[in-house]
C-alpha positions as CSV (number, residue, x, y, z in Angstrom):
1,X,-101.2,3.3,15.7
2,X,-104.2,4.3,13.3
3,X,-107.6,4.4,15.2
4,X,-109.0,2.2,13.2
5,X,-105.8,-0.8,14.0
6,X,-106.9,-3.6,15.4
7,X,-106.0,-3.8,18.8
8,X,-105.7,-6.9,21.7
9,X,-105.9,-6.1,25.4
10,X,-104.5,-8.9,26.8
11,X,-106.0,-8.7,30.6
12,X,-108.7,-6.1,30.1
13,X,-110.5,-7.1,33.0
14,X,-107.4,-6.3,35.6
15,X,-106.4,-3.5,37.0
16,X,-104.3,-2.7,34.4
17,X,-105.9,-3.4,31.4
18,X,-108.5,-2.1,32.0
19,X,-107.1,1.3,32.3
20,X,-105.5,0.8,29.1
21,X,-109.0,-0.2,27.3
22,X,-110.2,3.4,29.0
23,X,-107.1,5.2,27.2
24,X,-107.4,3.7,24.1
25,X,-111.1,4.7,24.3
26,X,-110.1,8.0,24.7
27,X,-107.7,8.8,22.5
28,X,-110.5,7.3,19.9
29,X,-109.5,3.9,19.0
30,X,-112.5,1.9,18.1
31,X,-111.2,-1.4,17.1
32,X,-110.2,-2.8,20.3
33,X,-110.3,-6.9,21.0
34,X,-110.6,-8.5,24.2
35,X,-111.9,-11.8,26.0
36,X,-112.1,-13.0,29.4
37,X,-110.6,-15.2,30.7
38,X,-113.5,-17.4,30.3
39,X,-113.5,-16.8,26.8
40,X,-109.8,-17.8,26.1
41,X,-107.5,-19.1,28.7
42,X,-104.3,-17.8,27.6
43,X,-102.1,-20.8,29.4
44,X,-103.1,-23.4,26.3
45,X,-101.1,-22.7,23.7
46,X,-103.4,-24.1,20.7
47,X,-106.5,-21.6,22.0
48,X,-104.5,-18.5,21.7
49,X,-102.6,-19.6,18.3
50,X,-106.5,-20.4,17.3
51,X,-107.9,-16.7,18.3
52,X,-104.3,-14.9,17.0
53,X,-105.5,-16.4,13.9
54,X,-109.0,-15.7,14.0
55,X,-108.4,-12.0,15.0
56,X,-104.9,-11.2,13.7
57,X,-104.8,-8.3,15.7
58,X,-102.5,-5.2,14.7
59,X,-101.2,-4.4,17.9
60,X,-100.8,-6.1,21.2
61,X,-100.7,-4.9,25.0
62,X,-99.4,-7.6,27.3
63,X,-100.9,-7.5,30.6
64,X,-102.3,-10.3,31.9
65,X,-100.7,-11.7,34.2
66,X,-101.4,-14.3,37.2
67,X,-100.7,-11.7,40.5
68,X,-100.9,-11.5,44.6
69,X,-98.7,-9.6,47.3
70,X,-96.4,-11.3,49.2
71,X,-98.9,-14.5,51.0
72,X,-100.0,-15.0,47.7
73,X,-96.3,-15.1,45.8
74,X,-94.9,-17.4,49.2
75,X,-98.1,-19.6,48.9
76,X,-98.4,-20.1,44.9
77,X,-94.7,-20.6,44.2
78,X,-95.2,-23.4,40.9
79,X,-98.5,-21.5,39.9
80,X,-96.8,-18.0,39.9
81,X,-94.0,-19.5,38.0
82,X,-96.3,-21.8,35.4
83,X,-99.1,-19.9,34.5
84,X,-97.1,-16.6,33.9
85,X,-94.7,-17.8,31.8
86,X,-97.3,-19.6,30.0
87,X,-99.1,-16.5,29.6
88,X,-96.3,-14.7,28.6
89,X,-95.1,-17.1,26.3
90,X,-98.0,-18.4,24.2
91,X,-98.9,-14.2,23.7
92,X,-95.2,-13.5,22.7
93,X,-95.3,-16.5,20.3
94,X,-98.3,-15.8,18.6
95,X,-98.0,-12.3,18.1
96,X,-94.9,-13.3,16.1
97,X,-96.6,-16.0,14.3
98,X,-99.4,-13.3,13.6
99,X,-96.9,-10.6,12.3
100,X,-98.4,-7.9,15.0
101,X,-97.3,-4.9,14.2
102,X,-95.2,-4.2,18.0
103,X,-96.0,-5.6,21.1
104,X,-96.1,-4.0,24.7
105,X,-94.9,-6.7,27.3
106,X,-95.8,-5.6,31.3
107,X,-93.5,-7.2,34.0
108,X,-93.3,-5.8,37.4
109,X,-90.2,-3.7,39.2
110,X,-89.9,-7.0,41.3
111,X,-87.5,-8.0,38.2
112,X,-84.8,-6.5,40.0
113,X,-82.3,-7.6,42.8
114,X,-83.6,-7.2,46.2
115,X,-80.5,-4.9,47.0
116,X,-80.2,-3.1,44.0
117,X,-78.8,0.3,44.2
118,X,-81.3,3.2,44.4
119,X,-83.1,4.0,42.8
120,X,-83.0,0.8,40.6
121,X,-81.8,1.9,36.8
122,X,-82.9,-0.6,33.8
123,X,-79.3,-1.9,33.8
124,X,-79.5,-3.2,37.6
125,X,-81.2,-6.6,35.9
126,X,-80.1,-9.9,36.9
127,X,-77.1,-8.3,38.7
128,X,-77.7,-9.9,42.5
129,X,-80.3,-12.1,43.8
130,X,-84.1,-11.4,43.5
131,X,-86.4,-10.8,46.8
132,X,-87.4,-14.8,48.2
133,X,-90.8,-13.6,48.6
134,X,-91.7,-13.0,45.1
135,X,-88.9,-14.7,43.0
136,X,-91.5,-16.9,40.8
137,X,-93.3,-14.3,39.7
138,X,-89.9,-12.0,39.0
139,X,-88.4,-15.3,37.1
140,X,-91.0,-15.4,34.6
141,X,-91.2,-12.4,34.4
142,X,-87.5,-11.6,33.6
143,X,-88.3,-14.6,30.8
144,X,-90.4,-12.6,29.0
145,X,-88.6,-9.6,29.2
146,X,-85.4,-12.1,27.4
147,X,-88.1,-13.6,25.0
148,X,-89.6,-10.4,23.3
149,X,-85.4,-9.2,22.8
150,X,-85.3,-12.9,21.4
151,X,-87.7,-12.4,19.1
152,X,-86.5,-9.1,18.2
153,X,-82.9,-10.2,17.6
154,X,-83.8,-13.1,15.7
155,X,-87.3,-12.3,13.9
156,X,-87.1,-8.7,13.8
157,X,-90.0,-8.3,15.9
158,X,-91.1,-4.6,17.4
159,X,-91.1,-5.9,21.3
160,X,-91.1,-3.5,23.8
161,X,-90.8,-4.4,27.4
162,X,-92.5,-1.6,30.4
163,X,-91.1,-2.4,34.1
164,X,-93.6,-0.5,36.5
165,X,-93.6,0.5,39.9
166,X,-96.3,-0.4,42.7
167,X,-100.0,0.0,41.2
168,X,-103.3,1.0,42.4
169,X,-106.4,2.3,41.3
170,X,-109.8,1.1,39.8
171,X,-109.9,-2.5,39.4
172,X,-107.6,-3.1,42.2
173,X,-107.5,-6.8,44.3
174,X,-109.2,-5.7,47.7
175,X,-109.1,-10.0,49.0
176,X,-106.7,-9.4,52.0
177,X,-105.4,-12.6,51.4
178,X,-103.7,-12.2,48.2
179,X,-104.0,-8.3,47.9
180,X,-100.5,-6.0,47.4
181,X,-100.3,-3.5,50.6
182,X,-102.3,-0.6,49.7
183,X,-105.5,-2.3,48.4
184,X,-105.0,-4.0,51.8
185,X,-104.8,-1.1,53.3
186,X,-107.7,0.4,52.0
187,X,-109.8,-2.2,52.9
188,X,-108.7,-2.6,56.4
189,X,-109.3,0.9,57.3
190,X,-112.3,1.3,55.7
191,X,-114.0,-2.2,57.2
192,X,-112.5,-0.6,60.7
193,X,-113.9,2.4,60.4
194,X,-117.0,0.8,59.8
195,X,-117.1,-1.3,62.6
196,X,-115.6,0.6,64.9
197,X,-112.5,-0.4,65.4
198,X,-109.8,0.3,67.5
199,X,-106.5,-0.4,66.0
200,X,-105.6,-1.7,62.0
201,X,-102.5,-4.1,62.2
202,X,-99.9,-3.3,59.5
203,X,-97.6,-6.1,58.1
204,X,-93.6,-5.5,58.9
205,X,-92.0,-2.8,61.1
206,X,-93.2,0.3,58.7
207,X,-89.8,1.2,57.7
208,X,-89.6,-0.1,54.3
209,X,-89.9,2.4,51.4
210,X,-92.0,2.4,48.5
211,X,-92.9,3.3,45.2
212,X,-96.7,3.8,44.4
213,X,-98.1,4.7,40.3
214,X,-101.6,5.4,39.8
215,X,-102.8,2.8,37.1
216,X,-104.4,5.3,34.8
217,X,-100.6,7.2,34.7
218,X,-99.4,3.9,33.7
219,X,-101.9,3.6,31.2
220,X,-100.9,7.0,29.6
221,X,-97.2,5.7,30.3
222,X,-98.0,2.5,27.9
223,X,-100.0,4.6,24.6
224,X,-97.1,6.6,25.2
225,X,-94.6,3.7,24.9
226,X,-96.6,2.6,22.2
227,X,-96.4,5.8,19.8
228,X,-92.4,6.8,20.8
229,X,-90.6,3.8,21.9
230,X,-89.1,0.8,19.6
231,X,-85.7,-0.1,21.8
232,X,-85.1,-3.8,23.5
233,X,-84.6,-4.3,27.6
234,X,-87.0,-3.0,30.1
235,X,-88.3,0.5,30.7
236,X,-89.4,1.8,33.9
237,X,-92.4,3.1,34.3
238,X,-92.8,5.3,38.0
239,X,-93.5,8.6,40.1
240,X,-89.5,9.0,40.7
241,X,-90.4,9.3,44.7
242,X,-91.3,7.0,47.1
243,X,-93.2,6.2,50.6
244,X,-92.4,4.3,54.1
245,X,-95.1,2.2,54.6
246,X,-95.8,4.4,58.1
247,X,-96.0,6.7,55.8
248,X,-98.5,5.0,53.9
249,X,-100.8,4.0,56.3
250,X,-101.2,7.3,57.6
251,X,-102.0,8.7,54.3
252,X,-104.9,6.2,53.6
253,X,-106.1,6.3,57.6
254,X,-106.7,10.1,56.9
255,X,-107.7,9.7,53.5
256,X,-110.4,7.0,54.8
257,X,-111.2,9.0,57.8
258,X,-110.7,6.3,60.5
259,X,-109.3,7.5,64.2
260,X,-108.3,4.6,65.4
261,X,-104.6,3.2,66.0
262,X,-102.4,1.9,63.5
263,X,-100.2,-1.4,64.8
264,X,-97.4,-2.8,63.1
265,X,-96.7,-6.5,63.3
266,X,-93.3,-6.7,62.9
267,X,-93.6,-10.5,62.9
268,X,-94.7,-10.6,59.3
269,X,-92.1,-10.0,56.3
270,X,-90.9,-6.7,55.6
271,X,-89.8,-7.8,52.2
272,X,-87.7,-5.3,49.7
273,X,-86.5,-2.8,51.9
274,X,-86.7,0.4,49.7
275,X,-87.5,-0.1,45.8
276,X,-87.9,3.0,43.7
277,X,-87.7,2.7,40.3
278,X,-85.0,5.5,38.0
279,X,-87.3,6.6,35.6
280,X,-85.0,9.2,33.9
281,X,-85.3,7.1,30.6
282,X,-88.6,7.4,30.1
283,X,-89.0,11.0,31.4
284,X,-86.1,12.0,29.1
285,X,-88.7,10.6,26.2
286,X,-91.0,13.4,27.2
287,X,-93.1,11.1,30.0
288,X,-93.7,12.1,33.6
289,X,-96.7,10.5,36.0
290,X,-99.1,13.2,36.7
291,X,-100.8,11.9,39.3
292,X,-99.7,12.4,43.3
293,X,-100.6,9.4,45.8
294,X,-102.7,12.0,48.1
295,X,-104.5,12.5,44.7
296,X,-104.4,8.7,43.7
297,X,-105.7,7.2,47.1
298,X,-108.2,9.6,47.2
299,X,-109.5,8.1,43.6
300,X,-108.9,4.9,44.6
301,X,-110.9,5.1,47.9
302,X,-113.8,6.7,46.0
303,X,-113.6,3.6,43.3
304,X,-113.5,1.3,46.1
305,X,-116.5,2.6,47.8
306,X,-118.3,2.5,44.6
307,X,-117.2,-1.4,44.4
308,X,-118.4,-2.3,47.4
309,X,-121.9,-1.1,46.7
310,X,-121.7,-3.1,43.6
């Protein structure tokens, strides 16, 4: 990419995208596009063939995306399922219509089978059945993975597909009702910290094992991408280690400083129980994260606090 390229965000205002806008920025790219969702609502298919046209951007990072943690995924099913592939599929679409250059598409380590084995390689796709809790979001998701190979098979298209792990960071989803867990967790210590709580509940039993990226290592992960990578199928994107959720709360109680009791209510879904993503591809391509989850939470907390003053 030239600095100077035109360049569409899709989903700047996320989590994500964000992160990649302040990249970009970085490395001294001055020629980036974005709009809100206000500005262009990506599900109707004649507004963003109307604004591919208008902008006929050079390059394209794919991530917005319609997203929750598990309440959100069991209580959305048909929206999770609609207005991602919609997304997905009118951005895909138009970039090919538009001739962009190459195309990042973001889906989610949820693509793979809830037992795959571990740590989950690229080639573990659509080889068992996909975790109930969040199968709508994984299904489209897989789809758009399929569609940018489509497109490459048939139209020649450079579409390259980046699977990560669990995110957090700036821009993060702190509503506890449709929040992934560590958000969630941040918030719930903090408020009982504040209030002077005794105990935070914790959904599940604890055990489960996860996988947790710091969104401005993704970022880096995705210009990387970008630059070095042309091949079809998924990529992971992750740390290479991973966390119980005891663990995990723990971390962030310390982190947030509250000295109260942590409860686990083993009457709510566990879901996956251990997802780590194999990310010797991309580290063999010369990319490792950087940043450590004491390092990350730490950040995040600090973002959050400055979030909630705003």
């Amino acid at each position: 990419m030239e600095k100077h390229d035109k360049i569409y965000i899709a989903g700047h205002n996320g989590m994500v995208g964000s992160s990649i806008v302040r990249k970009l920025q970085r490395e001294g790219f001055t020629n980036l596009i974005t709009r809100s969702s206000k500005e262009l609502n990506l599900i109707n298919q004649a507004d963003v063939l109307a604004f591919f046209e208008e902008t006929k951007p050079d390059y394209v990072f794919m991530a917005a995306a319609k997203v929750g943690g598990i309440q959100a995924n069991n209580t959305y099913k048909g929206d999770f399922l609609y207005d991602n592939l919609m997304i997905q599929t009118n951005v895909i679409h138009a970039s090919y219509l538009n001739q962009v250059k190459k195309m990042l598409f973001l889906g989610s380590s949820c693509i793979y089978p809830k037992f795959a084995h571990q740590p989950i390689s690229e080639d573990s796709l659509l080889t068992g059945t996909l975790e109930p809790t969040n199968e709508p979001y994984a299904i489209a998701k897989i789809a758009g993975i399929k569609l940018c190979d489509a497109y490459r098979d048939q139209h020649g298209c450079n579409f390259i597909s980046a699977m990560p792990t669990n995110l957090y960071g700036p821009n993060d989803n702190y509503d506890l009702s449709n929040s992934h867990v560590l958000p969630a967790m941040i918030r719930k210590f903090h408020e009982a910290k504040l209030n002077g709580g005794k105990e935070v509940v914790v959904w599940g039993t604890g055990k489960p094992m996860r996988e947790f990226l710091y969104v401005d290592d993704l970022a880096d992960a995705c210009y990387f991408l970008m630059e070095n990578y042309n091949n079809p199928g998924a990529i992971n994107v992750g740390t290479g280690s991973d966390i119980t959720i005891e663990d995990l709360a723990h971390l962030v109680k310390r982190i947030v400083g509250f000295e109260g009791e942590i409860v686990f209510d083993t009457s709510k879904p566990d879901g996956t129980p251990k997802k780590q993503l194999n990310v010797s591809k991309i580290n063999q391509l010369g990319w490792s994260a950087k940043i450590s989850l004491e390092e990350g939470v730490k950040l995040a907390y600090a973002s959050f606090l400055d979030h909630s003053k705003n």
